[in-house]
Structure formats: structure tokens, C-alpha cells
LUMVOLO-603647 format. One record per residue (C-alpha): x, y, z. Coordinates in steps of 0.001 Angstrom, whole numbers, padded with zeros to 6 digits, always signed. Example, Ala and Ser with C-alpha at 12.3 -4.5 7.8 and 13.67 -1.06 7.14 Angstrom:
2
+012300-004500+007800/+013670-001060+007140/
***
This chain:
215
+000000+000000+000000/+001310+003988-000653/+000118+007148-000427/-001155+008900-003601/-002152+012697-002787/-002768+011599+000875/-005093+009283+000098/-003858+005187+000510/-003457+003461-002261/-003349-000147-002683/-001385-001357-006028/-001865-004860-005986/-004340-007626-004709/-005277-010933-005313/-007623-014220-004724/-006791-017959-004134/-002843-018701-003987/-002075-015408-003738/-004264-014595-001039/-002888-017710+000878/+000522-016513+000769/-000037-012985+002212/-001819-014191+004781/+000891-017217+005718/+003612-014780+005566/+001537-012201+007933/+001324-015300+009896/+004743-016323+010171/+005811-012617+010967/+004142-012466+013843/+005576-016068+015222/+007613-015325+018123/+009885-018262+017338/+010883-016960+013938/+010552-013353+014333/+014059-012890+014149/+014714-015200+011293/+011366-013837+009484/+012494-010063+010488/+016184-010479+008704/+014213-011617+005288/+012011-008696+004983/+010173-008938+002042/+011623-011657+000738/+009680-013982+003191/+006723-013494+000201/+007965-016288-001810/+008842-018865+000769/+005330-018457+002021/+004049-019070-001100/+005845-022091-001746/+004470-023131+001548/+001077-022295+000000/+001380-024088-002515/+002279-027232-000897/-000493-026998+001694/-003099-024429+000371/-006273-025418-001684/-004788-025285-005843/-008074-024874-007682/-010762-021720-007641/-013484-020765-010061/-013989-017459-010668/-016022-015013-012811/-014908-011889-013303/-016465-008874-015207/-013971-005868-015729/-013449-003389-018361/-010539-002970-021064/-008930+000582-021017/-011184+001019-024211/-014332+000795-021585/-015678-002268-023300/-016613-005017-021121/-015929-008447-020820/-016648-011211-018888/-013915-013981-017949/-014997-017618-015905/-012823-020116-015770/-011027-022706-013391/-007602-021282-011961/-004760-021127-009149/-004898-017427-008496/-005564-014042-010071/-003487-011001-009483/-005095-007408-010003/-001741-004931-010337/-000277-001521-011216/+003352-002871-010734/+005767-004655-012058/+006219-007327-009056/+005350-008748-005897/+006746-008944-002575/+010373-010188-002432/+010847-009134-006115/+008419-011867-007607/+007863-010930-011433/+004618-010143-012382/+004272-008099-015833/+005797-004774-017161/+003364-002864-015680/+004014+000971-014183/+002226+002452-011017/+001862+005427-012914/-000075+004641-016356/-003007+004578-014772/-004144+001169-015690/-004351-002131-013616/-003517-005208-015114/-004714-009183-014628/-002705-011854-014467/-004577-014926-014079/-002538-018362-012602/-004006-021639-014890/-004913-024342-012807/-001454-026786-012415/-000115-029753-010249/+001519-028263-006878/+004755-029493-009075/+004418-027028-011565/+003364-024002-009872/+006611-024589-007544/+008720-024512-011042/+006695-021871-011841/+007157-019590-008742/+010939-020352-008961/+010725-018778-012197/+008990-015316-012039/+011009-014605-008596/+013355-012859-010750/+014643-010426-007966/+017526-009469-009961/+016086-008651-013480/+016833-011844-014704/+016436-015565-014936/+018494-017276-012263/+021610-019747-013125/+022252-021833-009716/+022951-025104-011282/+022534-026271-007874/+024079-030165-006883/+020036-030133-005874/+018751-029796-009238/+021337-032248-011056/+020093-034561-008636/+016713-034707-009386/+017325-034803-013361/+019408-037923-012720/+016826-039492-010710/+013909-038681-012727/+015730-039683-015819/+016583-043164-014209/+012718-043608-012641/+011489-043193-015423/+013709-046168-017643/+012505-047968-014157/+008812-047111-014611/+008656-047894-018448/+010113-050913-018256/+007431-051997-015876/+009098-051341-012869/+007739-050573-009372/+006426-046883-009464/+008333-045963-006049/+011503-044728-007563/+009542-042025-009552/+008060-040995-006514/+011256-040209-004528/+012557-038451-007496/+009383-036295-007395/+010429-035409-003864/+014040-034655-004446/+012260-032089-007444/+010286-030132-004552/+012925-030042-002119/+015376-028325-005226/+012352-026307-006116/+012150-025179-002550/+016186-024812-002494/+016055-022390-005349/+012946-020258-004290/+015117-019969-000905/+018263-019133-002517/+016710-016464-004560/+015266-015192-000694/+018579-015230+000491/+021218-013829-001736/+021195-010090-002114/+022238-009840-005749/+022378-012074-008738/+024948-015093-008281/+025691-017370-010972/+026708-021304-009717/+025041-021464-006486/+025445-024931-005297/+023627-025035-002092/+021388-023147+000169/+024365-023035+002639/+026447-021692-000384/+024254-019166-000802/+024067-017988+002871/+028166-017785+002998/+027830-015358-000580/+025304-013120+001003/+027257-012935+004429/+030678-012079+002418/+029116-010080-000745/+032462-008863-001554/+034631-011833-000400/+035381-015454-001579/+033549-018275+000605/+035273-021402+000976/+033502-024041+000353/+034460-027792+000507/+034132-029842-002293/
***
């Protein structure tokens, strides 16, 4: 929320998912266990608690909605979705890319979140948090990981295999889907070759230094 002419001014708002994660990470701010924790990641507690959302939160809404085009005609939209975002901005808490939109053409724009497996809006939200004004390049041990597994579960799983290796690789893909969205909370500025969370937390505590790390 600002102030425009000294009247408040909200710039963005949502339903469903992104709804849920506002209110989780109001909720985790004012835990008294992880105030501190919470208090040192500002804004950039936004994306964890959407991941955390999206893991836990209800995926699917149906909406109508009946708005205008900046041409004044009207329109009607219903349809089956994860979220939808009403802005004048160009992202969301914790630097979450949302469109090229400007607080100050005077237009709001929509950005409606298609229904998708908890799976793919993770990938998804790893994506757009584009804090740095560009796509991330971690290449995190994480991520290589998960490729290998789900490469091998699947030979397993076509070849008539038990369906249980597919299923752990599945959960190694959250947990590096998680990794990155907490990475991108973490680190400052844009880092190329981030191998690990803890990497990351050793670049952002020397930002102008060389961490060790063991290989």
C-alpha cells in the first residue's frame, strides 16, 4: 500500500494462492519463534510463504470476473484457476515478477494463474522470482540430482518397474524447487553457480569476499 495525494493506495491484490501466501507470511511474521529469522528476510519472506502455499493451500478456484478494457468495453472472464493477481506494478513482494506494468499509467492489469499440479506451480514460482532482473543460473548439486533421478525412474517405470523410484525423485524435485525459491530469498544480488542453500548464505554474508567451500 502507498500514499497517492494523501489518500492510501493499494497497487496490488489478489484471490486464491495469492491470497494464501499474504496471509501465511503475515502469519509467520508475527511467530515469536521466527521473528528474528522472518524479520532479517524482509520482504523476501513473500515467496517462501508461497511455496508453503502451494504445498499446503487449496490449488483450484473458479472465478467469474467482469472488468473493463482501457477502451471501456466489457468483458466477462470464468474459468477454473490457481490465483488471479489485479496490479499496477511490475512485481510482488520479495521481487516476484509479475508483468511490465508501471504504477503510474493509470491502468491495472490481470494476471490470471491456470490451474497446475503443486509441481508445476513450484517450477513456476521459482521462475517469475526474478529479484535481480533476470532468470536465475544456480545449477545447484540439488537440481542435477533430481534430473538424474527422474531420468533413471522413469527407464525404471517404463520398463514396468515398481512406481516408487519415480516418486522419490518427485520429492528430491520439490525439495530443489524449494532450495532455489530460498536461494533467490537469500542472496542479495544475482549469483551465478550457487550450489547449495548453505552456499548461498556464505555469498550473502561475504558479498564482496570469496567463501570457501568444501568440495
Amino acid at each position: 500500500m502507498i500514499e497517492v495525494n494523501g489518500e492510501p493506495f493499494v497497487t496490488v491484490g489478489g484471490l486464491g494462492l495469492a491470497a494464501d501466501a499474504a496471509l501465511a507470511a503475515n502469519r509467520l511474521r508475527r511467530s515469536v519463534r521466527l521473528r528474528r529469522a522472518i524479520g532479517a528476510l524482509g520482504t523476501r519472506v513473500y515467496p517462501l510463504a508461497a511455496a508453503g502455499a502451494i504445498l499446503f493451500g487449496p490449488m483450484r478456484h473458479r472465478i467469474r470476473l467482469v472488468y473493463r478494457d482501457p477502451d471501456g468495453r466489457a468483458h466477462t472472464l470464468e474459468r477454473e484457476c490457481t490465483a488471479l493477481l489485479v496490479a499496477n506494478q511490475g512485481s510482488l513482494g520479495g521481487g516476484i515478477a509479475l508483468t511490465a506494468s508501471r504504477n503510474d499509467d493509470g491502468v491495472f492489469e490481470l494476471c490470471l494463474v491456470p490451474a497446475a499440479s503443486r509441481l508445476g506451480l513450484l517450477a513456476m514460482l521459482a521462475r517469475l522470482a526474478r529479484k535481480y532482473g533476470r532468470l536465475t543460473s544456480y545449477h545447484m548439486r540439488a537440481a542435477k540430482l533430481a534430473a538424474y533421478l527422474g531420468r533413471a525412474s522413469a527407464l525404471v517405470v517404463f520398463a514396468g518397474g515398481p512406481a516408487l523410484p519415480f516418486r522419490l525423485a518427485t520429492a528430491v524435485l520439490v525439495l530443489a524447487e524449494l532450495e532455489e525459491i530460498a536461494i533467490t530469498a537469500v542472496l542479495p544480488a544475482w549469483h551465478a553457480n550457487v550450489r547449495s542453500l548453505a552456499h548461498a548464505r556464505g555469498l550473502a554474508a561475504h558479498p564482496q569476499g570469496v567463501v570457501a567451500t568444501q568440495r
